[in-house]
Structure formats: structure tokens, C-alpha cells
C-alpha positions as CSV (number, residue, x, y, z in Angstrom):
1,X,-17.6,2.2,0.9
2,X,-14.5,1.6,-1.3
3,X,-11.8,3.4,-2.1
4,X,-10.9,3.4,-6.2
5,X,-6.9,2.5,-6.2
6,X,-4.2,3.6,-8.6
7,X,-2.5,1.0,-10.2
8,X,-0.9,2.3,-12.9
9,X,0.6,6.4,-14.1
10,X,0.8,7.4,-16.9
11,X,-2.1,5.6,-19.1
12,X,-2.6,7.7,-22.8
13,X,-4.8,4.6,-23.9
14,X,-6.8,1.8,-22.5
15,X,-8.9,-1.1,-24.7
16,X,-10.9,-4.1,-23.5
17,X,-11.4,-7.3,-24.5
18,X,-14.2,-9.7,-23.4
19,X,-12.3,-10.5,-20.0
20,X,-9.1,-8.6,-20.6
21,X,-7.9,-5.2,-20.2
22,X,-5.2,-3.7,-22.2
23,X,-2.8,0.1,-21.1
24,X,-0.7,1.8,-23.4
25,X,1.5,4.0,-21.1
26,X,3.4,7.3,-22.0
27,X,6.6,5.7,-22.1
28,X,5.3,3.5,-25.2
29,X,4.7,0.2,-23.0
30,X,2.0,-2.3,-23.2
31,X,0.2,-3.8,-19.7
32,X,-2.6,-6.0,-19.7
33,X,-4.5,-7.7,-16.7
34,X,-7.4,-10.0,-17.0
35,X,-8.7,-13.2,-18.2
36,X,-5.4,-15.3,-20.4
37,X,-7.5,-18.7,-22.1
38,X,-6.7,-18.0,-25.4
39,X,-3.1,-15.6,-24.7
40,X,-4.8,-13.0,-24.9
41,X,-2.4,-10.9,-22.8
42,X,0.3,-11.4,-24.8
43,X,3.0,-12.7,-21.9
44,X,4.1,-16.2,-24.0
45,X,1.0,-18.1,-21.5
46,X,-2.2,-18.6,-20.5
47,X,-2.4,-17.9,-17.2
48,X,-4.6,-15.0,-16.1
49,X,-3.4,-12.1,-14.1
50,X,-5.3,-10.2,-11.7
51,X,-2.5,-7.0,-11.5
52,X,-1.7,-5.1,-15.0
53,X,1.9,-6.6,-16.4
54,X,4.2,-5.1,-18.9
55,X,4.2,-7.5,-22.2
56,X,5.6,-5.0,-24.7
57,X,7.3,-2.0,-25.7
58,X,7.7,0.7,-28.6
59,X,4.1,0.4,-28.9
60,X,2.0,3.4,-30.9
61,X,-1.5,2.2,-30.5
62,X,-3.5,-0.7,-29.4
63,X,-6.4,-2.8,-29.8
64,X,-8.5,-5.2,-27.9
65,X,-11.5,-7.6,-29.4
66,X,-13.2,-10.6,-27.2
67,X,-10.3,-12.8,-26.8
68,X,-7.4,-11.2,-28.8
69,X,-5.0,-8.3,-28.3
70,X,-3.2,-6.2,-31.0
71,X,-0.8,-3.2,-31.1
72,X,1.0,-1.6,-33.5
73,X,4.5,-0.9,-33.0
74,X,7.1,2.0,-33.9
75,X,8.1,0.2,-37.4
76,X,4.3,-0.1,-38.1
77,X,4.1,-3.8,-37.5
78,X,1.1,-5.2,-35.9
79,X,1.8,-7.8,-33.0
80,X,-0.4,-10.1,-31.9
């Protein structure tokens, strides 16, 4: 039997991609975990992560489609 494990407080919105997983925290933060070919995650690589990691902040919303990422920011600019 397992145990579900908390990995990250404070979650107001999640969104998934194909192989990617995107959290838009309270404090206006982005995190993503997951699958990275194509930069979906948005950390500046391609390497995949298997624990969420903060890419972004002053974030109002976000969006995930198969292997892309957006979010809209304070200033209403969308980042990809």
C-alpha cells in the first residue's frame, strides 16, 4: 500500500501537458515537474525533472498543452 506524499503547499491551480505538470502557488509562483524534450518546463533546458521546480513568478494564470507551457503574468503578458 502506498502512502500519497505532499510535495508542494499552497497549489490554487494545477495544468498538464502530455508528460508535464505545471502549479501555480498562492504566492504567484510557477513549478513544473515532468517530461523537458521540447522546454516545456520553462527552466532555460531540456532536461526533465522528476521533483516540481520554481521557473517563474508574478504569475496570474497558467496553461499547459502536449509539449508547451504558458502563463500569464501580472502586466498581462503571456510567457512561454
Amino acid at each position: 500500500k502506498t502512502k500519497p506524499v505532499s510535495v508542494l503547499e499552497d497549489v490554487v491551480a494545477v495544468a498538464a501537458g502530455a508528460y508535464h505538470t505545471v502549479f501555480l502557488k498562492e504566492d504567484s509562483t510557477v513549478w513544473t515537474v515532468g517530461s523537458n524534450v521540447y522546454g516545456q518546463l520553462g527552466d532555460g533546458s531540456t532536461v526533465g525533472k522528476n521533483v516540481p521546480t520554481k521557473v517563474f513568478q508574478g504569475v496570474t494564470s497558467i496553461i499547459a498543452g502536449e509539449f508547451y507551457t504558458l502563463f500569464v503574468t501580472y502586466d498581462e503578458t503571456t510567457e512561454v
